[in-house]
Residue, then its C-alpha position, 0 to 999 in steps of 0.5 A: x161227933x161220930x158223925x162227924x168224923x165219918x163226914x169229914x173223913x169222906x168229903x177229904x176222900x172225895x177232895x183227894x179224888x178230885x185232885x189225884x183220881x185216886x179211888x176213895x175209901x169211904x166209910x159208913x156209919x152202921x143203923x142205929x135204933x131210934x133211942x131218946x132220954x129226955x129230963x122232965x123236972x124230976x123224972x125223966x121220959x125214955x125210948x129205946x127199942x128193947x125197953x119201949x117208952x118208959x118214965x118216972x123218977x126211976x128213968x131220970x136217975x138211970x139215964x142222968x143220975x142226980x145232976x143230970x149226968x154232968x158231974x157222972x163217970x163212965x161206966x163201962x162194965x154196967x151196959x151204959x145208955x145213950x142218954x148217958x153218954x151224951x151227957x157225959x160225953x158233952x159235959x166231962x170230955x168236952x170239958x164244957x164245964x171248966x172255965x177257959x184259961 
């Protein structure tokens, strides 16, 4: 989604120079390490640039907790992981887990 944005936001820029030559103002999306949490029946494999590779049961509930992280809150005070995020931000704030009214 961060992506995203940033892409849009430069391409409206680019169509704003064709059409008024306006000098753009684009934005950058700053490095991001490689980082993957994959769930692997009950345990969970990981990699990120501090902790290197990782796996087990122990992974799993930190990346995903019990359900996957589908039904987890944001933690902002305990230094929340991607995967987390991911999950949540897929599941809660996209709300793809309720039903269409």
């Amino acid at each position: 989604m961060h992506m995203g944005y940033l892409i849009s936001y430069n391409i409206h820029q680019r169509m704003l120079q064709n059409l008024s030559g306006h000098r753009p103002e684009l934005l950058t999306l700053d490095p991001i390490p490689p980082m993957i949490g994959l769930a692997v029946g009950r345990e969970a494999v990981a990699y990120d640039p501090e902790g290197g590779m990782k796996s087990g049961e122990d992974v799993m509930k930190l990346y995903f907790g019990d359900d996957l992280g589908f039904s987890s809150k944001l933690d902002r005070t305990n230094g929340v992981n991607l995967a987390k995020i991911t999950a949540l931000v897929c599941w809660n704030w996209m709300r793809l887990g309720e039903k269409d009214t």
